[in-house]
C-alpha positions as CSV (number, residue, x, y, z in Angstrom):
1,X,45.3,-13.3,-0.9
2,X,43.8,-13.8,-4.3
3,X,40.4,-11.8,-5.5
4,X,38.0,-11.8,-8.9
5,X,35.7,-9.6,-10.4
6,X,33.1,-10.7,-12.4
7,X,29.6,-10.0,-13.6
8,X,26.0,-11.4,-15.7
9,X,23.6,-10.0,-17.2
10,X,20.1,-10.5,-15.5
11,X,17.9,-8.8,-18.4
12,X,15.2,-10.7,-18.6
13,X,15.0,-12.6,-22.0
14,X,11.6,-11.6,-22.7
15,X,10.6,-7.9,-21.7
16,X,6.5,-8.3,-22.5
17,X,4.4,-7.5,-19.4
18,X,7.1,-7.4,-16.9
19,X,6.1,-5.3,-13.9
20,X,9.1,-3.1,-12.9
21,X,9.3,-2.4,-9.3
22,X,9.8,1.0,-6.8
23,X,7.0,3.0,-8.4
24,X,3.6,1.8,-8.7
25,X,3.8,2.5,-12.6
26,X,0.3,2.3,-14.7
27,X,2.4,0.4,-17.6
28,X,4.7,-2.8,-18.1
29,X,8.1,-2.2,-19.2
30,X,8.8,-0.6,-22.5
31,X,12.2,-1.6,-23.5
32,X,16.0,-0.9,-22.1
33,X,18.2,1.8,-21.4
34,X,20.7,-0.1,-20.2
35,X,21.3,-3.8,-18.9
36,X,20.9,-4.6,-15.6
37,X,23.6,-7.4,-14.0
38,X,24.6,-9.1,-11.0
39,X,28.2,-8.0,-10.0
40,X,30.3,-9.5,-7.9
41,X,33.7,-10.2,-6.4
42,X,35.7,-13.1,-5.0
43,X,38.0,-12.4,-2.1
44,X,40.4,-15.6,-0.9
45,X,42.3,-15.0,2.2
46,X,45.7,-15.8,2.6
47,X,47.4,-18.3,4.7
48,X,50.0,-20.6,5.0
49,X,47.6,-23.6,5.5
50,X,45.7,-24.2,2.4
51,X,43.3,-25.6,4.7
52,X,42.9,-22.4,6.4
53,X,42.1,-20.1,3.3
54,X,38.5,-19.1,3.3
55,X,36.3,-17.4,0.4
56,X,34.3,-14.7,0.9
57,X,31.4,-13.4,-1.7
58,X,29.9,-10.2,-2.5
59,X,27.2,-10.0,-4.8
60,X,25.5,-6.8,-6.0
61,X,22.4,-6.6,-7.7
62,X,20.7,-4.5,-10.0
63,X,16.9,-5.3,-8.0
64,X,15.2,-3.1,-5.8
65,X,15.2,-5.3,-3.0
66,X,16.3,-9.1,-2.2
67,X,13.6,-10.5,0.3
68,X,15.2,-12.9,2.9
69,X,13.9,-16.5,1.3
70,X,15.3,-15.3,-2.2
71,X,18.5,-14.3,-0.6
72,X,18.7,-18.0,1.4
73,X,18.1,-19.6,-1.3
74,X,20.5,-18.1,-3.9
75,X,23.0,-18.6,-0.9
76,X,21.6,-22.5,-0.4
77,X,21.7,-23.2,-4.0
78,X,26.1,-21.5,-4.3
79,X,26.8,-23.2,-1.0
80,X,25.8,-26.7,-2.7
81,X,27.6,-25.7,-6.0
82,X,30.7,-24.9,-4.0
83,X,31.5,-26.5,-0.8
84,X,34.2,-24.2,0.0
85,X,32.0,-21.1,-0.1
86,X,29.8,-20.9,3.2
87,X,26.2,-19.4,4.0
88,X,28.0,-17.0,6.3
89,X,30.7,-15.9,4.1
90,X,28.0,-14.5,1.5
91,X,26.5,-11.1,1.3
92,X,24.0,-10.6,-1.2
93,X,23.0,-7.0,-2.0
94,X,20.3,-5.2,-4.0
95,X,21.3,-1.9,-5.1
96,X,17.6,-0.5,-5.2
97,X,17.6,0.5,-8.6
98,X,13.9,1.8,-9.4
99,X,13.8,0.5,-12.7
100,X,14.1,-3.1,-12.9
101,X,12.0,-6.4,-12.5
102,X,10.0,-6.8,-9.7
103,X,10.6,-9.9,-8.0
104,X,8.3,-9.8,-4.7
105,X,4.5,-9.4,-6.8
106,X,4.2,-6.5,-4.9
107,X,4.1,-4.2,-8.2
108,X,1.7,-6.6,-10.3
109,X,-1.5,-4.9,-10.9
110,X,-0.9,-1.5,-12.2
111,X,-1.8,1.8,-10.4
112,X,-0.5,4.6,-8.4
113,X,-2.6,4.1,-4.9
114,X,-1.6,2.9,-1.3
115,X,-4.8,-0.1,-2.2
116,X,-3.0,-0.9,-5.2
117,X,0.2,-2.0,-3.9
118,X,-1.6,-3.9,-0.9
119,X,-3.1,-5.9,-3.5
120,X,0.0,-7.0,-4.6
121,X,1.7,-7.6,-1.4
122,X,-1.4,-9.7,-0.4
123,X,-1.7,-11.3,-3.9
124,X,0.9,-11.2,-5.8
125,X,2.9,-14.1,-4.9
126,X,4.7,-16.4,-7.2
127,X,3.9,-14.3,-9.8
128,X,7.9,-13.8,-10.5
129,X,9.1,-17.1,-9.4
130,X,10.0,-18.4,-13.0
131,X,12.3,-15.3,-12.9
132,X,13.6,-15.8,-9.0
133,X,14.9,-19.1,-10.5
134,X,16.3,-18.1,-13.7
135,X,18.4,-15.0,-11.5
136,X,19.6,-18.0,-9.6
137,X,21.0,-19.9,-12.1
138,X,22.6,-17.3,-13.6
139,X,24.2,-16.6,-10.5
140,X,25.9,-19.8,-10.1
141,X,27.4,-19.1,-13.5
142,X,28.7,-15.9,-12.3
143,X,30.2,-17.7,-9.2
144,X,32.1,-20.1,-11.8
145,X,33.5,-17.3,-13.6
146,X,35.0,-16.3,-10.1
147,X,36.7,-18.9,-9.1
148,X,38.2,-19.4,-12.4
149,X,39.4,-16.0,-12.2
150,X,41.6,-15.6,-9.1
151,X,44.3,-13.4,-9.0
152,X,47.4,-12.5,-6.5
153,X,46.4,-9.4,-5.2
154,X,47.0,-6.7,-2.5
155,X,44.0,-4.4,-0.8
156,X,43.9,-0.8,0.4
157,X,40.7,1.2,1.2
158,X,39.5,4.9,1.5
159,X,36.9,7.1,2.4
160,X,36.0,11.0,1.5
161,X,32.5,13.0,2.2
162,X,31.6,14.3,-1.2
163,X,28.3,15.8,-2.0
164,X,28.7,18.7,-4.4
165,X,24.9,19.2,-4.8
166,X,24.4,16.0,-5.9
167,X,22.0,14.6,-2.9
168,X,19.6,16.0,-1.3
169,X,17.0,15.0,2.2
170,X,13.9,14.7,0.6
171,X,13.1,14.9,4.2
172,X,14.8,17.8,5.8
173,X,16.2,19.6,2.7
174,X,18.1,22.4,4.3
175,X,19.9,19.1,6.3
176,X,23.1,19.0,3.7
177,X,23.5,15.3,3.6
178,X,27.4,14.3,4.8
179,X,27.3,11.7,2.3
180,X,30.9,9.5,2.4
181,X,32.4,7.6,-0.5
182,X,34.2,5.0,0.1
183,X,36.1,2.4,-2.2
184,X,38.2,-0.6,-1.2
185,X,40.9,-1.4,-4.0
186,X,42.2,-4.6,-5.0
187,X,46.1,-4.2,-7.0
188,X,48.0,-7.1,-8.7
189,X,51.1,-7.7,-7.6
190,X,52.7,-5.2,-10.0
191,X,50.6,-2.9,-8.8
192,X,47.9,-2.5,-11.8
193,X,44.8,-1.6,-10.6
194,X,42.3,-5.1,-11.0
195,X,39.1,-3.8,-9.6
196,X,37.0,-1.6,-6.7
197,X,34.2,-2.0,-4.5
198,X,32.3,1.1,-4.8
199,X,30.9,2.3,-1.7
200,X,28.0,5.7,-1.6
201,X,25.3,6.7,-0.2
202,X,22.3,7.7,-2.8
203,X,18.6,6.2,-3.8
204,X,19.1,5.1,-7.4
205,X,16.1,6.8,-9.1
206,X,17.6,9.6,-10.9
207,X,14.4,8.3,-13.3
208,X,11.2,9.5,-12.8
209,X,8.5,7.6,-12.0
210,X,7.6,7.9,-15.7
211,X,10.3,6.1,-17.1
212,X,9.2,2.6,-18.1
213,X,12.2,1.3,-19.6
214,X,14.7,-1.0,-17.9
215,X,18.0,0.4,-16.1
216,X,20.5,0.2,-13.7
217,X,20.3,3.6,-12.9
218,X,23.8,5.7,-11.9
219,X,25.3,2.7,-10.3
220,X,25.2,1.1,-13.3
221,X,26.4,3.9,-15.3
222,X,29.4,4.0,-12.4
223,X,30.9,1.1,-13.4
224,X,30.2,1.9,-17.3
225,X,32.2,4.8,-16.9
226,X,34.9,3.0,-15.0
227,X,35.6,0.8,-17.6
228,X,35.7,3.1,-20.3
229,X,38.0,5.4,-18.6
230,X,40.1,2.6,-18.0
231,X,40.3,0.6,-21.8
232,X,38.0,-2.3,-20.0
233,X,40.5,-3.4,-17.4
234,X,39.6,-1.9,-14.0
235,X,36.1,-4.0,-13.1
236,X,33.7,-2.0,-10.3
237,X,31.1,-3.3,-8.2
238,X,28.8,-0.9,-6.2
239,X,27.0,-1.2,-3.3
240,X,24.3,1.8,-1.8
241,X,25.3,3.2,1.9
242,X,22.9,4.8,3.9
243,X,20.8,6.2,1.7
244,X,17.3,5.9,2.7
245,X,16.1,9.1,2.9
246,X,18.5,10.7,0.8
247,X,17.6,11.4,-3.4
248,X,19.6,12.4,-6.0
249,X,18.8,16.0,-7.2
250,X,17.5,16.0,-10.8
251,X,14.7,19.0,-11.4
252,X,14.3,19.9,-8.3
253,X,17.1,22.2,-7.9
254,X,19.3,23.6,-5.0
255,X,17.1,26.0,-3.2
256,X,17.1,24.2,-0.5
257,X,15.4,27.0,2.3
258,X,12.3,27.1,-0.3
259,X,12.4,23.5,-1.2
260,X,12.2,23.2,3.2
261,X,8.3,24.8,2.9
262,X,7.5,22.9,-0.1
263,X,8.9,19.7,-0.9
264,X,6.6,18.5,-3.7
265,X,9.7,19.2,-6.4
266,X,11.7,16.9,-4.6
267,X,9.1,14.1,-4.8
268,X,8.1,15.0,-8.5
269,X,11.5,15.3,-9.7
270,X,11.3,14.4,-13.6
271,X,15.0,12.9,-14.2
272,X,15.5,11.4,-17.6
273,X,18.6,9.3,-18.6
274,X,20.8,12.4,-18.8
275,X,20.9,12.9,-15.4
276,X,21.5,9.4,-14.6
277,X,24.6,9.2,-17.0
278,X,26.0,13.0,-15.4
279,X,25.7,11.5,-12.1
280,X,27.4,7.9,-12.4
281,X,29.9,9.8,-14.7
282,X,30.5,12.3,-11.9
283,X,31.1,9.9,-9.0
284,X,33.3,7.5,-11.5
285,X,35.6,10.3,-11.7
286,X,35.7,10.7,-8.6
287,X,36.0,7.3,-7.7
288,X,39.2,6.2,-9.5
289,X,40.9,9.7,-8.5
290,X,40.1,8.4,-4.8
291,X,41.3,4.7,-5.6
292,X,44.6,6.4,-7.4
293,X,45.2,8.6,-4.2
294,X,45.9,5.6,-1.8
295,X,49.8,5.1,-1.9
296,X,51.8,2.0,-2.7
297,X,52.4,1.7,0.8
298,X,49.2,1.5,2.3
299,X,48.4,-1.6,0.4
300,X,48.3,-5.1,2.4
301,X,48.9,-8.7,1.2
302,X,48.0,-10.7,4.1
303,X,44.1,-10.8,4.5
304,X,41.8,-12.7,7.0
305,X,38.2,-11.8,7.9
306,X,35.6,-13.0,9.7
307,X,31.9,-12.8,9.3
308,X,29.5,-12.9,11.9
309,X,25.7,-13.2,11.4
310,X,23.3,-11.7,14.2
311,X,19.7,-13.4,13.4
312,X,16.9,-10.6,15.0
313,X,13.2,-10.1,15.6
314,X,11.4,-7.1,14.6
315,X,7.9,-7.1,16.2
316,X,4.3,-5.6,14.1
317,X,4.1,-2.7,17.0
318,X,3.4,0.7,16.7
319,X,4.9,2.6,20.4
320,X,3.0,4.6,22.4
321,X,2.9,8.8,21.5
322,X,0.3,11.2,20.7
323,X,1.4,14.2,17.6
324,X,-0.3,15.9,14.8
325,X,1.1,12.6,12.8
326,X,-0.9,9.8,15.1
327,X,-4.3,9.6,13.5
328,X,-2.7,8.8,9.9
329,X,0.4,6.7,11.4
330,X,-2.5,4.5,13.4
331,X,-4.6,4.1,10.4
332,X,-1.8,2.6,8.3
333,X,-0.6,0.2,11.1
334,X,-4.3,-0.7,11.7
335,X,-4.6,-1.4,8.0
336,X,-1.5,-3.2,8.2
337,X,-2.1,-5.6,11.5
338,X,-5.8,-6.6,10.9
339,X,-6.4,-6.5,7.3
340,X,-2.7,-7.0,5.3
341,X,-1.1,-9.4,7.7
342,X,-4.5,-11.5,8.2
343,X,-4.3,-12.0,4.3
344,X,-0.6,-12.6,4.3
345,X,-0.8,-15.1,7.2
346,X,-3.6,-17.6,5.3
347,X,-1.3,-17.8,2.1
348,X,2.3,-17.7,3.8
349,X,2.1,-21.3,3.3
350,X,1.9,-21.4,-0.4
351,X,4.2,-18.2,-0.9
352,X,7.0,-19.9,-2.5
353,X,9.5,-16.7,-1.6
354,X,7.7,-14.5,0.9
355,X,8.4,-10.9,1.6
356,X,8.7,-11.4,5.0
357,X,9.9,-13.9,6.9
358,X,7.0,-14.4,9.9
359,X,7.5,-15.4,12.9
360,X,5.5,-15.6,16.1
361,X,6.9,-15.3,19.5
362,X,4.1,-15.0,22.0
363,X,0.9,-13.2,20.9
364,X,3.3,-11.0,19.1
365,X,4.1,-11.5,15.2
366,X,7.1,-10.6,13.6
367,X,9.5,-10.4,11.1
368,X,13.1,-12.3,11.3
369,X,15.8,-11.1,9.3
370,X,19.8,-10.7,9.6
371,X,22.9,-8.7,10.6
372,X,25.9,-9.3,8.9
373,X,29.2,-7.8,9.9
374,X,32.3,-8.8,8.3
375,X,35.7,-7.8,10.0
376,X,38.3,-7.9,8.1
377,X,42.7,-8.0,9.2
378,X,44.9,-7.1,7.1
379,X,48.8,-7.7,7.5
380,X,52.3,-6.7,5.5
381,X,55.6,-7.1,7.8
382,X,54.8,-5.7,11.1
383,X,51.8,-3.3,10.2
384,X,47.9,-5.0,11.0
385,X,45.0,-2.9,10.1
386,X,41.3,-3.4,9.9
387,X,38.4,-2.5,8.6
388,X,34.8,-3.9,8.0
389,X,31.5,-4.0,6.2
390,X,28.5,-4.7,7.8
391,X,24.5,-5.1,6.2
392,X,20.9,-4.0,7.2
393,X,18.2,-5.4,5.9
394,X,16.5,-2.3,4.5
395,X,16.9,2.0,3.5
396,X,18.9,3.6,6.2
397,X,18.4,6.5,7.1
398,X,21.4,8.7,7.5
399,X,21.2,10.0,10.8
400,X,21.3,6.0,12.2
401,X,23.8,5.2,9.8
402,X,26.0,8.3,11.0
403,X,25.8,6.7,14.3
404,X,26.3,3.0,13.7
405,X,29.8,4.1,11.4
406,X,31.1,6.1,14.6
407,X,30.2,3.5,16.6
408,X,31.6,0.7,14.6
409,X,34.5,-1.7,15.8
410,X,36.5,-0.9,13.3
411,X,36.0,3.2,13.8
412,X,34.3,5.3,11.0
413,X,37.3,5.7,8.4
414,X,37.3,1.5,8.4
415,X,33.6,0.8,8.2
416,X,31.7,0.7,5.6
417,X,27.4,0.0,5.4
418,X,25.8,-1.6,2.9
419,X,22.0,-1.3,2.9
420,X,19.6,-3.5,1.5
421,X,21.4,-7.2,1.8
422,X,20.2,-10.0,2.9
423,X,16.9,-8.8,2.7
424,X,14.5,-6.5,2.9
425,X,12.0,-5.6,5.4
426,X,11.6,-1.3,5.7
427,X,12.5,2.2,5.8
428,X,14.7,1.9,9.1
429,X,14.1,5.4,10.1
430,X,14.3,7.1,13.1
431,X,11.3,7.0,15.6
432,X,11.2,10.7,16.2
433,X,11.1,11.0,12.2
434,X,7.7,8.2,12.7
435,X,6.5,10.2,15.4
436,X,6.8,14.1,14.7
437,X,6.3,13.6,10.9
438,X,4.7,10.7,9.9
439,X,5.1,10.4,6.0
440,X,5.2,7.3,3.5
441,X,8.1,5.4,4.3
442,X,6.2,4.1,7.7
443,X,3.9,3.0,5.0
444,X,6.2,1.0,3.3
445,X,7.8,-0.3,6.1
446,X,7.1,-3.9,7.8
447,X,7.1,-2.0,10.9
448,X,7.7,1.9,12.5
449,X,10.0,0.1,15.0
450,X,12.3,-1.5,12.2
451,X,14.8,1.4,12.7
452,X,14.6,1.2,16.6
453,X,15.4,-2.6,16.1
454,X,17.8,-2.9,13.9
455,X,20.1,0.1,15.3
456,X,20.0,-1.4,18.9
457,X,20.5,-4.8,17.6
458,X,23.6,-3.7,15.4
459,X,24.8,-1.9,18.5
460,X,24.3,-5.1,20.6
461,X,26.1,-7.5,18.0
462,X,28.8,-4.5,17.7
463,X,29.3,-5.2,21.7
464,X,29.8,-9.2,20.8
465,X,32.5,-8.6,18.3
466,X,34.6,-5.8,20.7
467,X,34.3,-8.4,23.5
């Protein structure tokens, strides 16, 4: 097997009134804290038939989220670069950093209210395209660099829960969150370390809503710290786990019984770039003393995977239940059904990348996205192992991912879930969490039943692969 690391800077050239999206900020960006890139990596499989060796490509970006037609047609426009890299053997991530571009005109018009970012979803398309295009093109680039850049390796993975007070459940508070890191480690043949797909689960806005200056946020200060620990030679890419509901703790502090009755300090932390740094710093270090903990001998240099791609439709419907939440979970779904999507609907047509990818199946409108799952098989003598990664299409929450990774194929010390590729289309929450609380991810969300879809349809597309 052979693998490259690479990455490319996606700072826009020209930072006057860019919107920056995941708060609905009352200012245009202000200047950089740090760069933001695309990362990515490079795996070849090994065989004894050239003609057998695939390519698989994993792209993480520093966006807070990749709508479905801007993730087909980055894939489209690599696939008819490079013949040998497929559609399905792509995954395309967005890491969710709150402080970078917004691509999807949702974040256009400044202001802080629910109207204001309706506005934008209902009129502010192609507003960003120039910038869709120019992320494109510099991801072809980036692809080039890969392929150029194949090494011999050998790959070992890991996993470890670690939360030392470092996330919280903006949710649930006194719910500790069992937050795993995980890392998958690629070492050349002489057993220097080449690079690590990063692997944790935690929103990336250590940054207040009143930062208005572009960043990665900790993931990017991750993979900073990585290579300066390591003189530039160990390369990192990261990728966000379930982490929908889960924050980083900032301001808001550890009291976690107090922070249960009032959870406004969780929701008005006030992070500044300090914390961002003394979190990516933190998990770095843990990071390569994981990586360095996996012996010689669990290391593989026979690889072979296969991707599978489950397409699945998410119908606009709210269920049937009656709780102290209903009145203000009907309002927003009425809001969204006959006044959002009606608007949506008459300009879908000249959207050049959509938010959502509509569909209608009956009388019932909805929204197609994907599944990915990738397995992969690793080999050395008489020793086979697996493990896999698979994708949703929005912010898990962690009680659904702490299901899907026990109920994985590959068993919950091999799997790994990566949120927010492919696309995005909600919060995918549990319905009780809908029901008995209510709150402003449903909001958000294409959907309350995008959490009840996507977790029975991973489940199902599970059941295909064990069979």
């Amino acid at each position: 097997m052979k693998v490259s690391f690479s990455k490319i800077k996606i700072t826009p050239k020209n930072l006057d009134g860019v919107r920056m999206a995941g708060y609905a900020r009352p200012d245009t960006c202000k200047g950089t804290l740090d760069d933001i890139f695309a990362h990515a990596t490079l795996i070849l499989s090994s065989s004894e038939n050239n003609n057998d060796k695939e390519k698989l490509l994993l792209i993480s970006i520093d966006i807070l989220k990749f709508p479905i037609s801007v993730a087909d047609y980055v894939k489209k426009k690599i696939s008819e670069a490079f013949n040998d890299i497929s559609y399905q053997n792509i995954l395309i991530h967005a890491t969710h950093t709150h402080s970078a571009p917004d691509i999807t005109g949702e974040f256009h018009w400044p202001g802080t209210s629910f109207l204001d970012v309706m506005k934008g979803i209902m009129f502010g398309i192609n507003r960003n395209d120039e910038y869709v295009i120019w992320l494109s093109k510099k991801i072809i680039k980036l692809v080039e660099k890969l392929n150029e850049g194949l090494k011999n390796c050998k790959i070992a993975w890991k996993k470890k829960q670690f939360n030392p007070n470092l996330v919280i459940n903006r949710r649930h508070p006194s719910e500790i969150p069992k937050t795993d890191l995980g890392v998958i480690s690629f070492r050349d043949l002489d057993n220097k370390l080449i690079g690590i797909i990063i692997n944790y689960q935690c929103h990336p806005t250590t940054l207040s809503f009143f930062n208005n200056k572009l960043s990665a946020d900790f993931p990017g200060r991750i993979i900073a710290r990585i290579s300066e620990m390591t003189q530039g030679q160990v390369k990192a890419l990261y990728f966000n786990g379930a982490a929908g509901d889960l924050n980083p703790i900032t301001t808001c502090g550890t009291n976690y019984e107090s922070l249960e009755i009032d959870k406004t300090p969780i929701y008005d932390q006030l992070g500044t770039y300090k914390h961002t740094r003394r979190l990516g710093y933190r998990i770095a270090e843990v990071v390569m003393k994981l990586t360095e903990s996996i012996p010689n001998k669990e290391y593989y240099q026979e690889l072979s995977f296969q991707s599978y791609i489950k397409v699945i439709f998410v119908p606009l419907k709210d269920p049937r239940y009656f709780s102290l939440a209903w009145l203000e979970n009907k309002l927003y779904y009425l809001i969204k059904k006959y006044i959002l999507l009606s608007v949506v609907k008459v300009l879908y047509k000249k959207t050049n990348f959509p938010i959502f990818r509509l569909i209608k199946k009956g009388r019932t409108v909805g929204a197609q996205t994907i599944l990915q799952f990738i397995k992969f098989i690793t080999k050395k003598e008489e020793n086979r192992s697996e493990f896999s990664i698979f994708t949703v299409p929005g912010e898990l929450f962690e009680k659904i991912g702490e299901k899907l990774i026990y109920q994985s194929p590959t068993g919950k010390d091999n799997s790994f879930i990566f949120q927010n590729s492919n696309d995005w289309i909600a919060y995918l929450f549990p319905l009780g969490e809908y029901i008995e609380i209510g709150g402003y991810e449903p909001v958000a969300s294409f959907s309350p039943l995008s959490g009840y879809y996507v977790h029975k349809m991973m489940l199902e597309l599970f059941a295909e692969i064990k069979r």
